[in-house]
C-alpha positions in Angstrom: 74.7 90.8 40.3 74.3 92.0 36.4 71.5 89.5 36.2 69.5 90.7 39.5 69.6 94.5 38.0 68.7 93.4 35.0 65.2 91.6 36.6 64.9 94.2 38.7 64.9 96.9 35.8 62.4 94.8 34.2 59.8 95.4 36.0 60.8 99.0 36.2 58.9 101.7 33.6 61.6 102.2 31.0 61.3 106.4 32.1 62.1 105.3 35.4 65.3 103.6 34.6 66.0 106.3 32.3 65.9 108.9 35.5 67.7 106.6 38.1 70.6 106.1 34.9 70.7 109.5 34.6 70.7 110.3 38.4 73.4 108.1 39.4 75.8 109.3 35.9 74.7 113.1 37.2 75.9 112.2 41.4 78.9 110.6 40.0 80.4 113.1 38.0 79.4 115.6 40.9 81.5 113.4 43.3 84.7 113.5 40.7 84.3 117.1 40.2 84.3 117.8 44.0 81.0 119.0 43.4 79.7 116.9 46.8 76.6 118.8 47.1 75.2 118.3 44.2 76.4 114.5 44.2 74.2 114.6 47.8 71.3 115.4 46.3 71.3 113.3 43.3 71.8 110.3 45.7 69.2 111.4 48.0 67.0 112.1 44.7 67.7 108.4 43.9 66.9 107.0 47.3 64.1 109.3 48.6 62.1 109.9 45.2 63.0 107.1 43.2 63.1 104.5 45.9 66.6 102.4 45.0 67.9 101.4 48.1 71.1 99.8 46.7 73.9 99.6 49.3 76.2 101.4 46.8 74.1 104.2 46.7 73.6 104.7 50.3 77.6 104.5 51.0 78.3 107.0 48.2 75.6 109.5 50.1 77.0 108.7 53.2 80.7 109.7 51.5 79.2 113.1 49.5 78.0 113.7 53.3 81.3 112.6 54.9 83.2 115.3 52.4 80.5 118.0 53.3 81.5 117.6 57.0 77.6 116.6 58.0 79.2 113.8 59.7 76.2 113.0 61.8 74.2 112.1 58.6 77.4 110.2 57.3 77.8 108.2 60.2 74.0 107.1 59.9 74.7 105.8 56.3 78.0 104.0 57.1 75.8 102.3 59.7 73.1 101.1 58.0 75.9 99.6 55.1 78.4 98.3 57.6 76.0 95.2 57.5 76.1 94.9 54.1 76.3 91.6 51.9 79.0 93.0 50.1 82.5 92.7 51.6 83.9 96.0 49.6 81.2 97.5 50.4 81.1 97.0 54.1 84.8 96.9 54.6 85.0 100.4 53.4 81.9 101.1 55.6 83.5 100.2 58.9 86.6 101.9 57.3 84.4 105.4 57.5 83.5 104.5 60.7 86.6 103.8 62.0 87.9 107.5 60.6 85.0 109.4 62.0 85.7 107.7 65.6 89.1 108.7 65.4 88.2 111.9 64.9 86.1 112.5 67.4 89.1 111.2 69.7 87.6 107.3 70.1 90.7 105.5 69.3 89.6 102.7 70.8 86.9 102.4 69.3 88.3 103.7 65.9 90.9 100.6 66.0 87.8 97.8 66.4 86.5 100.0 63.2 89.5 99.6 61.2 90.0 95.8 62.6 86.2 95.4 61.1 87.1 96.5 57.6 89.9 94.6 57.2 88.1 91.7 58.5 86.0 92.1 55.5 88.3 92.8 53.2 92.2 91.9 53.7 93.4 93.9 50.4 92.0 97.1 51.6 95.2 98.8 52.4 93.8 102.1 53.3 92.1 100.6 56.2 95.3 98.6 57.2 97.3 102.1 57.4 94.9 103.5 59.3 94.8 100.8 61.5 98.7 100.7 62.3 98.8 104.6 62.6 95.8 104.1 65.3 97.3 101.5 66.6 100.4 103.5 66.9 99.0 106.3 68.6 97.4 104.6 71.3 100.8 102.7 72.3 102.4 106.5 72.3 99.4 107.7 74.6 99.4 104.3 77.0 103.2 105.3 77.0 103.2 108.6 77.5 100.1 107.9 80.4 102.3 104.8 81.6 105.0 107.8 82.1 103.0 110.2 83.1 101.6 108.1 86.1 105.1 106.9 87.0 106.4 110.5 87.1 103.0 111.4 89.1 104.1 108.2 91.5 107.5 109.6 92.4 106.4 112.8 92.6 103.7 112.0 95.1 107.2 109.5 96.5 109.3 112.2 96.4 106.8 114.6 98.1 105.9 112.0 101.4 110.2 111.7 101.4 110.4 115.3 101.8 107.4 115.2 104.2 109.5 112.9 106.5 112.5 114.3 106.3 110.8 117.8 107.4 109.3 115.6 110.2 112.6 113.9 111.1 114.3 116.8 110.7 111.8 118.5 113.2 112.3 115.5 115.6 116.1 115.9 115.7 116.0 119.6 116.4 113.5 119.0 119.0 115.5 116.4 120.6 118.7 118.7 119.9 116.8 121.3 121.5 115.7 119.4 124.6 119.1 118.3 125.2 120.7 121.3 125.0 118.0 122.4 127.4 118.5 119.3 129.5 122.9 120.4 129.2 121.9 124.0 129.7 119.6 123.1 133.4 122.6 120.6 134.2 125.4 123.6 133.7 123.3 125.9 136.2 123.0 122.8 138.5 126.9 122.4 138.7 127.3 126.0 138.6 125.0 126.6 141.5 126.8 123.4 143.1 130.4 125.5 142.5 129.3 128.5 144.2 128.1 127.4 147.0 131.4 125.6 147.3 133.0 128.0 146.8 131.3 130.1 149.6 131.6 127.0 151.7 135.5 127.1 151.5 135.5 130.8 151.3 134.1 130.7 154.8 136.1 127.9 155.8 139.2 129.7 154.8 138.0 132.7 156.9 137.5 130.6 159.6 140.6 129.3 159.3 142.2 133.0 158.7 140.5 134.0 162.1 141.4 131.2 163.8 145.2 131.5 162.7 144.6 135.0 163.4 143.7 134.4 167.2 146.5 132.0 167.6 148.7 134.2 166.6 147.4 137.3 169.4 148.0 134.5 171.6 151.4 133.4 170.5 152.1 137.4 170.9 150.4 137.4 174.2 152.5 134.2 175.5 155.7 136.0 173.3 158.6 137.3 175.8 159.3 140.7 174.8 163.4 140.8 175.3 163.0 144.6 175.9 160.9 144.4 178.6 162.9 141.7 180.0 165.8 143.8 179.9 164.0 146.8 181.2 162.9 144.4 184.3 166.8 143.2 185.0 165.0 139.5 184.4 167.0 136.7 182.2 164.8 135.2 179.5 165.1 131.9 181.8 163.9 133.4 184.6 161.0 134.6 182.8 160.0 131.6 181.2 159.9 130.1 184.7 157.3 133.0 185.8 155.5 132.1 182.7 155.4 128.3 183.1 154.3 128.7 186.5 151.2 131.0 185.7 150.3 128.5 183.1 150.5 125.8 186.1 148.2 128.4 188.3 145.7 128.6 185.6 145.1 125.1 184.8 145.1 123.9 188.8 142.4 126.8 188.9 140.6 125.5 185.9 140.6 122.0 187.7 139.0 123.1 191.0 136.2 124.8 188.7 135.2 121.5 187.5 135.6 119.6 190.1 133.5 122.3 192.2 130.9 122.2 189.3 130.5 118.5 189.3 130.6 117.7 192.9 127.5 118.7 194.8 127.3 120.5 198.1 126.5 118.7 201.3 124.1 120.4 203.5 124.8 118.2 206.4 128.7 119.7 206.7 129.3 122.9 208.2 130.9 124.9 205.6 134.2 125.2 207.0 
């Protein structure tokens, strides 16, 4: 690498390699200092006016960029070194790369960064811990989503439960409600069916009542009053003898009447 500066200095005016020496001592004490804007435009005097086009260069404008927050123009120069034949040099490109993703909240892509860097160079152990703590943070957020859906799942579980238990619980007090209607139709049925039993025997019993009643008037009628008996100078033997006779009477009478209704008259016979 010595060798190739050194031809490529050779062919260089010696007041040119005086300015680019001078240019890249002036950037890099800028850059200790934390003087970045100053070590900015030294670089970008190297590059633009002088014309060196060295990968180095470009990475340590891209990092003088990086600490000025212009991380648009950073990005561009850890893009175009990323490529770069160098391993160092590109593994600490993609290692840029891989910070700005991250920041801009591209872990994914921030992780294949990192992976990049330490692709090209294993030792570089600021890329590794940025890879791990990356890598870190996305198991905690595929966690945390992982969680985060499952408690979304049993919410949504929970909340079609409840919707059926409001439904089944509608469907039992509907049923609960029809069958007390059904019970409640079925008690006026019977208690319909009751009173008019009850009107049934209340009218039997009257029946009854009037019919004991008239038997008795008769008994009382048929009764032999020993008083009047007495009044009469008749013996209670003597009495019922009148009495079974009359009854005697009344039934031959009754007899003739229905014989006399059923038999009809002959028209030929005189009526004596």
């Amino acid at each position: 690498m010595i060798r190739l500066l050194f031809l490529l200095f050779a062919f260089l005016p010696f007041t040119d390699i005086g300015r680019i020496n001078a240019a890249k001592e002036a950037a890099k004490k800028a850059y200790l200092k934390g003087d970045y804007k100053k070590a900015a435009e030294q670089y970008s005097y190297l590059i633009d006016s002088l014309g060196i086009r060295e990968d180095e260069i470009i990475l340590n404008l891209a990092n003088a960029r990086f600490q000025l927050n212009d991380t648009a123009l950073a990005k561009q120069g850890y893009q175009q070194t990323a490529s770069s034949v160098n391993p160092d040099i590109r593994s600490a490109s993609w290692q840029q790369l891989g910070v700005l993703s991250n920041r801009s909240g591209k872990p994914e892509q921030a992780l294949e960064a990192f992976r990049q860097a330490l692709k090209a160079n294993p030792a570089n152990d600021n890329a590794r811990q940025n890879y791990e703590m990356v890598k870190r943070k996305l198991e905690e957020s595929k966690k945390q989503e992982e969680n985060k859906k499952d408690k979304q799942d049993q919410n949504k579980k929970d909340k079609n439960q409840n919707q059926k238990d409001k439904e089944q619980d509608k469907k039992n007090q509907n049923q609960k409600d029809q069958q007390q209607q059904k019970e409640k139709q079925q008690q006026n049925q019977q208690n319909k069916s009751d009173q008019k039993k009850d009107q049934q025997q209340q009218q039997k019993d009257q029946q009854q009542q009037q019919d004991q009643n008239k038997e008795q008037e008769k008994q009382n009628q048929n009764k032999l009053d020993p008083e009047k008996m007495k009044n009469m100078k008749m013996t209670e033997e003597k009495a019922k003898m009148i009495l079974d006779a009359m009854k005697s009477n009344e039934v031959q009478y009754i007899q003739q009447n229905k014989r006399k209704a059923t038999k009809p008259k002959d028209n030929s016979k005189p009526d004596w």
